[in-house]
C-alpha positions in Angstrom: 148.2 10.6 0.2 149.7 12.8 -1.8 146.7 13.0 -4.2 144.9 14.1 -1.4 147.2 17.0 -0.4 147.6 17.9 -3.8 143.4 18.1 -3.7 143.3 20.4 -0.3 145.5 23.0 -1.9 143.8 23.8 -5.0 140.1 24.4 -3.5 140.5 27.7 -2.0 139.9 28.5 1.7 136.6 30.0 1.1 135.1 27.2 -0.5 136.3 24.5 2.7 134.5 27.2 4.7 131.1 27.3 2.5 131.1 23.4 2.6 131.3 23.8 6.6 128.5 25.8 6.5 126.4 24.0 4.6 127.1 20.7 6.3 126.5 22.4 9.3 122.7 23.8 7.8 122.4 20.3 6.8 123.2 18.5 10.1 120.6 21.6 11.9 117.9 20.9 9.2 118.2 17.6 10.0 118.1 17.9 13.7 115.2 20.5 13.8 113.5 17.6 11.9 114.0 14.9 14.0 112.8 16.7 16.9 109.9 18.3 15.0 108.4 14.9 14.6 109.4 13.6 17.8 107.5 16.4 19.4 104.9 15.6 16.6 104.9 11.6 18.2 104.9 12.4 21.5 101.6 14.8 21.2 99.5 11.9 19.1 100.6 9.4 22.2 99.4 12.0 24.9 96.0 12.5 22.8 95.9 8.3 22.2 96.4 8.7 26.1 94.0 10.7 26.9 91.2 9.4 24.5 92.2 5.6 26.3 92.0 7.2 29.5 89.1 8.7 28.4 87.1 5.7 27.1 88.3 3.7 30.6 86.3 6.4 32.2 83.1 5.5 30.2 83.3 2.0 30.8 84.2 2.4 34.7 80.7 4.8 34.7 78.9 2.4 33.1 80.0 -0.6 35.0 79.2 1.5 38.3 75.8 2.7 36.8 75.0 -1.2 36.0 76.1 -2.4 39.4 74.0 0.4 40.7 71.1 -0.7 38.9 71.5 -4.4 39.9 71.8 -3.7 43.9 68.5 -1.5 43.3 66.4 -4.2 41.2 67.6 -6.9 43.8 66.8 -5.0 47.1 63.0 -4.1 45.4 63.1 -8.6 44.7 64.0 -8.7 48.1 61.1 -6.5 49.3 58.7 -8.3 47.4 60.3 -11.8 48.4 59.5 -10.8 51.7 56.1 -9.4 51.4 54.9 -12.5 49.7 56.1 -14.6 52.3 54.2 -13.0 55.1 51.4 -12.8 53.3 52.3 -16.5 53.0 53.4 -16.9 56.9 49.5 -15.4 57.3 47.4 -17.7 55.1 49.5 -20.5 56.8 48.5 -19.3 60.4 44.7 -18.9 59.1 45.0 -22.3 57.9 45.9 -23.4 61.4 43.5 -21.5 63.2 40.5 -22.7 61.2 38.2 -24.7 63.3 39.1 -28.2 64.2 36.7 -30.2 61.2 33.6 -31.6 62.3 32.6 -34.6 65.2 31.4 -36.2 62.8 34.3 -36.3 60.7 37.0 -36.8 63.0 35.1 -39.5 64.2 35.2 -41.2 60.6 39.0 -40.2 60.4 38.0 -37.8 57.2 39.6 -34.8 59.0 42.2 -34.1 56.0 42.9 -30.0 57.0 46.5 -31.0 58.6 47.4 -33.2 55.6 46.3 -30.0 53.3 47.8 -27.4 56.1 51.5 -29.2 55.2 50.7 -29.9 51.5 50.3 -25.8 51.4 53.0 -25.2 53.7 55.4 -27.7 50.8 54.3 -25.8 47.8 54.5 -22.6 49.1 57.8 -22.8 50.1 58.6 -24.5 46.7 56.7 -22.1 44.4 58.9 -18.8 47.3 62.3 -20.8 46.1 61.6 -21.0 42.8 60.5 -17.5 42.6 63.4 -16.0 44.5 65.9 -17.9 42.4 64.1 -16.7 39.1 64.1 -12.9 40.2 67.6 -13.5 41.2 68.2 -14.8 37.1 66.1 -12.0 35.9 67.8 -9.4 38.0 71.4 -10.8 36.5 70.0 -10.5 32.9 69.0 -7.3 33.2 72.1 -6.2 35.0 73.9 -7.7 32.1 71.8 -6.3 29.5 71.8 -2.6 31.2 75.4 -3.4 31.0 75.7 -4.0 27.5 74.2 -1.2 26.3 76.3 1.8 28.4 79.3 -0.2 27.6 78.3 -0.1 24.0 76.9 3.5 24.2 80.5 4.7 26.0 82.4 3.3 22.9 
């Protein structure tokens, strides 16, 4: 220790003083760095914020707008669904109010208009099933595809 005394009283006073000043510039510099860049950080997170928050928006709008579409294209299915069955509902009551066939015929047993009366009423109701589920598919396709394209359009 005595080295170190011996040290600490041949540097003059003025140069213990300078050295505290410049450790002290050094430990500000420093300081006024490491807050520079956190402020620096925290700026390109808000703007990474607001660009996600951002984008979320898009993809919420375009989700809506495709949902949107779908409920539209459906209920305009519907409307046709339902205009094609009663025109159906009235070829089937024209069927049945078609003249009864012939005397002569009914007297043979040849009278075949009920048979082709529930014949029509089978396929028709077939062909309105099969037609309602494929509008349903087509409807979810183009939901899906409508979708696609504003979520790839928001990016």
């Amino acid at each position: 220790m005595p080295i170190f005394l011996g040290i600490v009283r041949v540097v003059p006073i003025w140069a213990w003083a300078l050295m505290a000043v410049l450790a002290w510039g050094g430990y500000q510099k420093w300081s006024a760095t490491r807050a520079t860049r956190a402020a620096t950080e925290a700026t390109e997170r808000a703007a990474a914020e607001a660009s996600a928050r951002e984008a979320e928006q898009r993809f919420a709008n375009a989700a809506r707008e495709a949902s949107s579409a779908y409920s539209k294209n459906t209920a305009a299915a519907r409307r046709v669904a339902d205009a094609a069955r009663n025109e159906r509902d009235r070829l089937l009551d024209t069927i049945a109010a078609a003249p009864a066939a012939s005397a002569s015929s009914a007297a043979c047993g040849t009278d075949d208009a009920a048979g082709l009366r529930q014949v029509l009423r089978e396929c028709s109701g077939a062909i309105q099933e099969l037609a309602a589920v494929a509008d349903e598919d087509a409807n979810r396709l183009n939901a899906l595809q409508q979708w696609v394209k504003e979520v790839g359009a928001a990016k």
